[in-house]
N, C-alpha and C positions, 0 to 999 in steps of 0.2 A: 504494500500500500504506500501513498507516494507521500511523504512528509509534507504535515502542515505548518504554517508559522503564523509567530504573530509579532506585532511590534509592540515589543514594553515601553509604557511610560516613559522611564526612566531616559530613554533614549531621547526622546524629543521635550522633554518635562514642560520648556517651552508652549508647546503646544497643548490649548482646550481637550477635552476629551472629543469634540464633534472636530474642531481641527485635525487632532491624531488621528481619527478615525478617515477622513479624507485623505491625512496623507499615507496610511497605512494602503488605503487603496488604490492611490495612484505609485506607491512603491511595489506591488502584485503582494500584498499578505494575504492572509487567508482571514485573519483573526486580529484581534486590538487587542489590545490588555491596557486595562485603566487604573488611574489613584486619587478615585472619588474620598478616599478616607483621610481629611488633611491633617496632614503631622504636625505643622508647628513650626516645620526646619527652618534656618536661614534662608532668605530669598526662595522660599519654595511659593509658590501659587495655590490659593484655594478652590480646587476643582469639587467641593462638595457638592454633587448634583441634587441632591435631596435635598439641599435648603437655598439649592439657584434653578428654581423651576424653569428658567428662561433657557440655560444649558443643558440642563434636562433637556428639555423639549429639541433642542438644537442636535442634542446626539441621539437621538432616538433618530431623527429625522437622516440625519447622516448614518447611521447603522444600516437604515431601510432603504436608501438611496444608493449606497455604496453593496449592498447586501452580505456586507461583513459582520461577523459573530463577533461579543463580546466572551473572550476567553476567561478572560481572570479581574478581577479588583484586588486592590490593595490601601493599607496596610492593616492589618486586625492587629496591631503589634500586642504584646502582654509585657505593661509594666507595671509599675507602681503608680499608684494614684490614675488611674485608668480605669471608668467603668464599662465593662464588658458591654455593658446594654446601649453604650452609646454609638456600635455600630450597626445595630438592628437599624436605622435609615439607610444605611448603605449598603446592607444587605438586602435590604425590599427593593432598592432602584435596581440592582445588579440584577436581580431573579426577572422585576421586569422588563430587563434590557434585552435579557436570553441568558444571561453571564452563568456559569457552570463552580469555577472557583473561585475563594477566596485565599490570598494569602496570610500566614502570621508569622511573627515570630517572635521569641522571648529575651527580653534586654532587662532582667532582674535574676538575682542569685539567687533566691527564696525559691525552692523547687516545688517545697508542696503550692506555696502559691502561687507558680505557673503554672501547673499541673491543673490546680482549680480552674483557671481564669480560662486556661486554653478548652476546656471541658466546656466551662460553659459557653466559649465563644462557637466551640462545634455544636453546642446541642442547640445553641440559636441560629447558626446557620442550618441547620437541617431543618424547618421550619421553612426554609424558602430555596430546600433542593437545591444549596451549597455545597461543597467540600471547603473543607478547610485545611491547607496544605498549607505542612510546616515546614521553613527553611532555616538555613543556620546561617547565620555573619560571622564574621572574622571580629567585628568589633560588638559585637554583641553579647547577651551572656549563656547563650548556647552555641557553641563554636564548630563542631566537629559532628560527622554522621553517627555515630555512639551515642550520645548524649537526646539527639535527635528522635532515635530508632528508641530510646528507654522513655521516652517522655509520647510518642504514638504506642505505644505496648502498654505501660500503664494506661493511657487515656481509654484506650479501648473501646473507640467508637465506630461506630460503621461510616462515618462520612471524613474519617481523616485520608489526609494524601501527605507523600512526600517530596516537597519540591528543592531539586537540587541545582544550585547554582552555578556553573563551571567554574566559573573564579574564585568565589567561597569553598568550594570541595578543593580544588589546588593549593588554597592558603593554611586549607586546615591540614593536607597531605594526606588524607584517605585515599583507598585505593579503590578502582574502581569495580576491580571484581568480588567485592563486599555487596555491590548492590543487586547482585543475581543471584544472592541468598536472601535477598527480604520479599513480603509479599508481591507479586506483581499492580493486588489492585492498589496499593499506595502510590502509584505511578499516575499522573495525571498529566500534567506537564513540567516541561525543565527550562531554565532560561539557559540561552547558551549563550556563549560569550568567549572570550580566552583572558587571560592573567601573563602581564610582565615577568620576565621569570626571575626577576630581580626582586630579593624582598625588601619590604617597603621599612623607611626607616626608623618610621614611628606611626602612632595609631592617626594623629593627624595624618599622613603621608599615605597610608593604608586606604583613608574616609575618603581623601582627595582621590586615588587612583579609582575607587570601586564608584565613585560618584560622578567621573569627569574624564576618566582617561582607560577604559576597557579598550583592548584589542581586539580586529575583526576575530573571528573564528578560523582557527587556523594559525595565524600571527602570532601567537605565544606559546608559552611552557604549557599549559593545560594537559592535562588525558583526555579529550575532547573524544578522541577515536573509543579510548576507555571505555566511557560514560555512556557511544549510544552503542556499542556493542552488546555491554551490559545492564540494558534496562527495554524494557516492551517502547511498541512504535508508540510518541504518544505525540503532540501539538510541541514546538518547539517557541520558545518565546523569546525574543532577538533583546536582552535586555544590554544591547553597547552604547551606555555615554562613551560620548568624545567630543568634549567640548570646543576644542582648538580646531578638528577634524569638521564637525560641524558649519563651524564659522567658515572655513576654507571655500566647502564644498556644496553648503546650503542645506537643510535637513533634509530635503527631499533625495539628493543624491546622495546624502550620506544614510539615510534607510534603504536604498535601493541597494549599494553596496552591503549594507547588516546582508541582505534578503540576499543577494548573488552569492558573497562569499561564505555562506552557512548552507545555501541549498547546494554550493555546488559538495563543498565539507562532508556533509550529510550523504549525500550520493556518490560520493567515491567510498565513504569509509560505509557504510550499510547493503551497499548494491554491488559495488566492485571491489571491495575488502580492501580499500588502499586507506591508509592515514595521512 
């Protein structure tokens, strides 16, 4: 079956959700991936669609126009001082966008109370025929595929997934034929990406590279080839900032590049066993 993609946020962050969605399909994705859930960050944009009805209606309109699916929403993060019920709005827009998952992941050390929080952020998303797929950061306080894999086994729910990062898996140095011993249905989709093979010199330098300066797919250290060897076909999600790259090249060509240099990646290492 022939690999799908989508274009992550992250890559155009710039861009509305009905903007992304536009240029996701004049770059040929398949899928969008969006971050109606707003974080707070530095110079980030608040794309809450549930309390900007006018954008709302904007990306619905470009979803159906464009006839591109919404893959995934972001962020259900689990921290402190964070109540879980506050993304039940962004869960309701996502179910009726089409949207299939949500992302999370946990940036507090308190495990029984991640363990809570992400429980119930799954048992609120199942309620509007979500998954809720957990990822690991390098600068977060789940780091590595271990730690990941004990916190979906305890949770023990039917609608959790696990989403693997390419560049976070590389940073944490797990390997990739680990992932063809865990379930297959925790597999939903993966961002793929590549990682500098140079480590980063500090967590500032780490935030800046994963935020602003991912390589196409292929371009880096990664086990790229690894990863889709050893995991079911599933939606591939092009999440490369490159912020300097960007500016150069203009978004639209620099998502056409994510989409060329990942499909072609994906079809030598899956179809012709080349890496």
């Amino acid at each position: 079956m022939e690999p799908k993609f989508s274009l992550a946020h992250l890559t155009a962050l710039e861009y509305s959700p009905p903007e992304l969605t536009y240029l996701a399909a004049k770059a040929g994705f398949d899928y969008v991936s969006m971050r109606p859930i707003y974080m707070g960050l530095p110079d980030e944009k608040n794309y809450d669609l549930a309390n900007n009805r006018e954008m709302y209606k904007k990306t619905k309109k470009a979803l159906q126009e464009t006839g591109l699916e919404l893959l995934d929403i972001e962020l259900a993060k689990v921290d402190k001082g964070i109540d879980y019920k506050n993304y039940e709005p962004a869960f309701e827009v996502a179910a009726e966008l089409g949207g299939k998952h949500v992302l999370s992941s946990i940036w507090v050390d308190d495990e029984d109370f991640a363990l809570e929080q992400f429980s119930k952020i799954c048992d609120l998303a199942n309620q509007y025929n979500l998954t809720v797929d957990l990822e690991y950061v390098p600068i977060a306080s789940i780091t590595n595929l271990s730690e990941t894999v004990e916190i979906l086994k305890k949770a023990d729910k039917k609608n959790t997934g696990l989403m693997i990062d390419a560049h976070h898996f590389y940073r944490a140095g797990d390997k990739a034929e680990e992932l063809s011993e865990l379930p297959g249905e925790w597999f939903h989709y993966m961002h793929l990406c590549d990682a500098p093979g140079v480590e980063p010199s500090s967590q500032e330098e780490m935030t800046r590279i994963l935020r602003e300066e991912r390589p196409y797919v292929g371009e880096g250290a990664a086990d790229i080839s690894g990863l889709l060897r050893n995991t079911p076909n599933v939606p591939y999600s092009l999440e490369i900032p490159h912020i300097r790259r960007a500016k150069e090249l203009g978004y639209e060509k620099h998502a056409k590049k994510c989409l060329q240099t990942a499909k072609q990646y994906v079809k030598n290492t899956v179809f012709s066993g080349e890496s």
